[in-house]
TORGUPA-219485 format. One record per residue (C-alpha): residue in one letter; x, y, z. Coordinates in nm, 2 decimals. Each point is the difference from the previous one (the first is absolute). Layout:
<recs>
 resn     xx     yy     zz
    A      X      Y      Z
...
</recs>
This chain:
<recs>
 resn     xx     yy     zz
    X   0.75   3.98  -3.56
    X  -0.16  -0.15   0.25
    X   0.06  -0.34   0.15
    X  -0.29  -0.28  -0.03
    X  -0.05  -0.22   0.35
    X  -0.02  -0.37  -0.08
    X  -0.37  -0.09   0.02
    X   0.08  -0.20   0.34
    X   0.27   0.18   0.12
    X  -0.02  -0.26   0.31
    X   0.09  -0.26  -0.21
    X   0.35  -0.12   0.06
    X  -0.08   0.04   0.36
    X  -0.30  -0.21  -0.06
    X   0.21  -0.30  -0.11
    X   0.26   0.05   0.26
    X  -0.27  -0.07   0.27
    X  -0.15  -0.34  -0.24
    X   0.32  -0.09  -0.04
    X   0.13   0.00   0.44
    X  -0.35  -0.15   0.09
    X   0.08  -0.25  -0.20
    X   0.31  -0.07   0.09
    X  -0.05  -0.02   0.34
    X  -0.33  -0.18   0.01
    X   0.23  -0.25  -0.22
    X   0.26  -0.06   0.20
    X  -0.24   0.01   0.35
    X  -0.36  -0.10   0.05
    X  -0.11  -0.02  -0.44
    X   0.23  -0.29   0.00
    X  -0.15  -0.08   0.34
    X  -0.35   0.01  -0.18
    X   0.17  -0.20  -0.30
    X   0.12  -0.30   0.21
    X  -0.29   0.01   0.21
    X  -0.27  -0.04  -0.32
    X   0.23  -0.30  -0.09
    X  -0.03  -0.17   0.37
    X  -0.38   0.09   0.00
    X  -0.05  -0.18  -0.31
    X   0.20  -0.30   0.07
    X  -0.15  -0.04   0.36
    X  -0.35  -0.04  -0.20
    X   0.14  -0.22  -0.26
    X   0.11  -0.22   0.32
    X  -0.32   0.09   0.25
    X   0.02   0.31   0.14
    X  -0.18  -0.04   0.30
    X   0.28  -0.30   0.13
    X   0.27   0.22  -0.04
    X   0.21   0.11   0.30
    X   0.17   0.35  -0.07
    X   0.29   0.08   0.27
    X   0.02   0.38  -0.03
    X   0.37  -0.06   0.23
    X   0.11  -0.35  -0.09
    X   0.33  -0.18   0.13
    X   0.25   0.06  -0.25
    X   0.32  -0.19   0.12
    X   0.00  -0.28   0.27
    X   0.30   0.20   0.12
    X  -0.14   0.24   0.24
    X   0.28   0.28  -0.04
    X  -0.07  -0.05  -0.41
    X  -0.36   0.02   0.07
    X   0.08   0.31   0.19
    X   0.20   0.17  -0.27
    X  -0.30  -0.10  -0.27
    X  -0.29   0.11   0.22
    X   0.22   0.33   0.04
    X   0.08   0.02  -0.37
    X  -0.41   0.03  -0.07
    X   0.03   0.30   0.30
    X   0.26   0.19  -0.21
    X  -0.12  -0.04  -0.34
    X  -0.32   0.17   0.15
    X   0.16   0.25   0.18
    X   0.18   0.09  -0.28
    X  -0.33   0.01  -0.27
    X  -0.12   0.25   0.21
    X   0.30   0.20   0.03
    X   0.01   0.00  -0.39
    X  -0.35   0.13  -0.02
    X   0.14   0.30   0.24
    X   0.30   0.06  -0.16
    X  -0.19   0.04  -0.37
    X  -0.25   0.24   0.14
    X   0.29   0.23   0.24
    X   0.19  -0.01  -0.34
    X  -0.33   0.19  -0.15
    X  -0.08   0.22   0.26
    X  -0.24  -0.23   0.21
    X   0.18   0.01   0.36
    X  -0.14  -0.28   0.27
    X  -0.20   0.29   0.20
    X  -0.18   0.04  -0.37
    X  -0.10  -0.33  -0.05
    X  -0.08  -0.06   0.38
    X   0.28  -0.13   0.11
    X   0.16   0.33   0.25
    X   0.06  -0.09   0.35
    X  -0.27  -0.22   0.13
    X  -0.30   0.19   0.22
    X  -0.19  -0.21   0.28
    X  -0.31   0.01  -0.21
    X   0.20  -0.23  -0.28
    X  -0.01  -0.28   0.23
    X  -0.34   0.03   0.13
    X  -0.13   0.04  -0.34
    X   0.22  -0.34  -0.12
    X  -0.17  -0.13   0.33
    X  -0.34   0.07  -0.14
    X   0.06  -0.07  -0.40
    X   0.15  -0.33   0.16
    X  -0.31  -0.11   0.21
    X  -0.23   0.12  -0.31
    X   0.20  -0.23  -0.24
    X   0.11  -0.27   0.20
    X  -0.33  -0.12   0.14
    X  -0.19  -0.01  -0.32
    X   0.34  -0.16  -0.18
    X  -0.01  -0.30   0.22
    X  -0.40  -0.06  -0.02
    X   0.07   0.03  -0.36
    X   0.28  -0.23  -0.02
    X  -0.19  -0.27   0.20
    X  -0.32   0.02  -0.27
    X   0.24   0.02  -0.28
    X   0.14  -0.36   0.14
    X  -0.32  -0.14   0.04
    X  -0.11   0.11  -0.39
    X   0.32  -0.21  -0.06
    X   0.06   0.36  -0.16
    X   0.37   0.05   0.22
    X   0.27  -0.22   0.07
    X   0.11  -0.03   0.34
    X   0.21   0.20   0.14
    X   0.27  -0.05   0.25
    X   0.10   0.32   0.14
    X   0.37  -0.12   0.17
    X   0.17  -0.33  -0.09
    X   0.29   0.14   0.24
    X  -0.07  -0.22   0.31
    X   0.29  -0.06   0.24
    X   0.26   0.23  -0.08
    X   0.15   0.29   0.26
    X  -0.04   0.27  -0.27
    X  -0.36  -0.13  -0.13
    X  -0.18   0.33   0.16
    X   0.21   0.31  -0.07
    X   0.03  -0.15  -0.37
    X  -0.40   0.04   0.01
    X   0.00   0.27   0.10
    X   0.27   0.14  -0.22
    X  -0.17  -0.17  -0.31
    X  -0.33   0.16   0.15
    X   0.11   0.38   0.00
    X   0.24  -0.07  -0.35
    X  -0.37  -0.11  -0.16
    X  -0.15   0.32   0.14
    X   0.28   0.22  -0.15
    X   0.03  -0.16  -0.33
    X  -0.36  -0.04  -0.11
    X  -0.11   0.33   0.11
    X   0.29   0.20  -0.10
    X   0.00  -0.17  -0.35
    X  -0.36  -0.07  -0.07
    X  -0.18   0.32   0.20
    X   0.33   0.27   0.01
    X   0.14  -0.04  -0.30
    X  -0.27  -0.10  -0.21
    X  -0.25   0.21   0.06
    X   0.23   0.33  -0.01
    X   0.12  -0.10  -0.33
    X  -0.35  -0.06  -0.10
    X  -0.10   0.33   0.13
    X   0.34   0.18  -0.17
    X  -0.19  -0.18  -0.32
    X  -0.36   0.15   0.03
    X  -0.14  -0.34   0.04
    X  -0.34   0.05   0.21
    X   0.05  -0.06   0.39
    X  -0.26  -0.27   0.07
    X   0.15  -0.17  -0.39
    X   0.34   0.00   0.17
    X  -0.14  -0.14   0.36
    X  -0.16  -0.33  -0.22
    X   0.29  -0.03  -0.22
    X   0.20  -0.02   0.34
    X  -0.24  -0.25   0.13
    X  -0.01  -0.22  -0.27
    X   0.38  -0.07   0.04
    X   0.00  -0.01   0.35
    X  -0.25  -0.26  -0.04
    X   0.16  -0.15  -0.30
    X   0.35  -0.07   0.18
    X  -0.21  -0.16   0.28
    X  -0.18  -0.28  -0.25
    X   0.27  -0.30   0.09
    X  -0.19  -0.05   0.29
    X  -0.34  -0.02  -0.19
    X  -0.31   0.23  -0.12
    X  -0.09   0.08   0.35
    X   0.31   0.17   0.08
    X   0.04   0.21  -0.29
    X  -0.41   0.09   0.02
    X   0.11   0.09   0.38
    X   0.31   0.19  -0.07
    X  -0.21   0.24  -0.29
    X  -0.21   0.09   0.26
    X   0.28   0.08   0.25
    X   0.15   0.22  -0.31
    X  -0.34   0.16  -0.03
    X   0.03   0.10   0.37
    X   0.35   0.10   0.00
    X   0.00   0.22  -0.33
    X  -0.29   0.19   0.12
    X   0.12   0.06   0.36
    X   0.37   0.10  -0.19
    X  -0.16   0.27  -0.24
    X  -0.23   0.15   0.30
    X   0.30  -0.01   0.25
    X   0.31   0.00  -0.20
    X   0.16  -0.20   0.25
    X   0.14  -0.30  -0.07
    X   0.15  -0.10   0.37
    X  -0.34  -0.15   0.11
    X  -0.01  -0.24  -0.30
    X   0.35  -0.10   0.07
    X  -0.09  -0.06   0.38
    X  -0.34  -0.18  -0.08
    X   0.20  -0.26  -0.26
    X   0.23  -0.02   0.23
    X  -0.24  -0.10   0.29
    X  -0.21  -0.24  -0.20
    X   0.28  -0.21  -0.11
    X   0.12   0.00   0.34
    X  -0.29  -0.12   0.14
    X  -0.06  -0.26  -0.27
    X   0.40  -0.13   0.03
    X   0.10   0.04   0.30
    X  -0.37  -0.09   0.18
    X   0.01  -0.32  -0.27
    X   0.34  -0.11   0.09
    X  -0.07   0.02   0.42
    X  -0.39  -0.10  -0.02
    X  -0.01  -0.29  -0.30
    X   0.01  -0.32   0.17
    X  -0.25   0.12   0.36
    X  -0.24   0.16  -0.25
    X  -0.13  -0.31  -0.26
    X  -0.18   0.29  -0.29
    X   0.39   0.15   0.03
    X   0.15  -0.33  -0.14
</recs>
């Protein structure tokens, strides 16, 4: 007597994949998107546009405790990307098949290039979203005096890279794929939460930050390289950080 095959025989492995996408997006940048909805709204209830947002604020007026915080955010980072690697290795998905083998010369001049494609537009975007009141205003570095201010921006700058775009382009989008959900689907529904996690610092920032997940999703399914992301993140934040902290009180549109 032959044996009948469940109508979706894929099932159970179906629910598996739900069930770790949300997990993870729970426990990293959905609850990111979570809290930042909440900020967005109250930051309107109170005037949006005379907010101040410190992406790194002073956490301790004990500079070794501020130290130890600032590093705290580095780790936590470090180690959401980590989980998204770990989760995929576990299912067969090595680093060198999600983009992430030994890095090539042309990773970093193609972060050069996604970098200067994103970063210029971001920041005339950013200025005319603070003019439409539309943004609040965002301070970059609110590390200022401090021996260890720079290498902590910088460390911050590469931990955002390697987060976000292991999490949000990596991990996402091959479990989206292991799901049959239609590539450019799975590049907006990656966008929409890149931008979503981005909306504490107004509607300007998370309109800027779909756009920059339009950009990187495409460029990750035509390359399937995800070093260059990493490196353009990376590079943007630096500039914006550690240029912010170094250039804020000689340049006036800085402040």
């Amino acid at each position: 007597m032959a044996v009948t095959e469940p109508a979706d025989a894929q099932s159970p492995q179906r629910r598996v994949l739900c069930i770790e996408i949300a997990v993870v997006l729970a426990v990293t940048f959905g609850l990111s998107a979570y809290t930042a909805l909440l900020s967005l709204i109250e930051s309107v209830l109170q005037g949006l546009s005379g907010q101040v947002i410190a992406l790194n604020p002073k956490r301790s007026p004990f500079d070794l405790i501020d130290l130890g915080f600032n590093l705290t955010r580095v780790f936590q980072l470090l180690a959401w990307g980590a989980l998204g690697l770990y989760l995929l290795w576990r299912s067969g998905f090595g680093p060198s098949r999600i983009g992430l083998g030994r890095p090539r010369r042309r990773d970093v001049l193609g972060g050069l290039g996604l970098a200067a494609l994103i970063g210029l537009p971001g920041l005339a975007l950013y200025q005319v979203a603070r003019l439409l009141g539309a943004n609040a205003d965002v301070e970059p570095a609110e590390l200022y005096d401090t021996w260890w201010r720079i290498p902590v921006l910088l460390a911050v700058s590469f931990a955002n890279g390697w987060a976000e775009e292991i999490i949000v382009v990596g991990f996402l989008l091959t479990r989206l794929r292991q799901l049959h959900v239609n590539p450019m689907a799975a590049v907006v529904i990656s966008s929409l939460l890149r931008g979503a996690y981005h909306l504490y610092q107004g509607f300007g920032a998370g309109l800027g930050n779909v756009a920059m997940g339009l950009v990187f999703g495409y460029v990750y399914q035509r390359t399937g390289r995800l070093w260059p992301l990493v490196v353009a993140h990376a590079l943007i934040d630096a500039v914006a950080f550690v240029g912010y902290a170094l250039l804020a009180g000689r340049l006036g549109w800085l402040a």
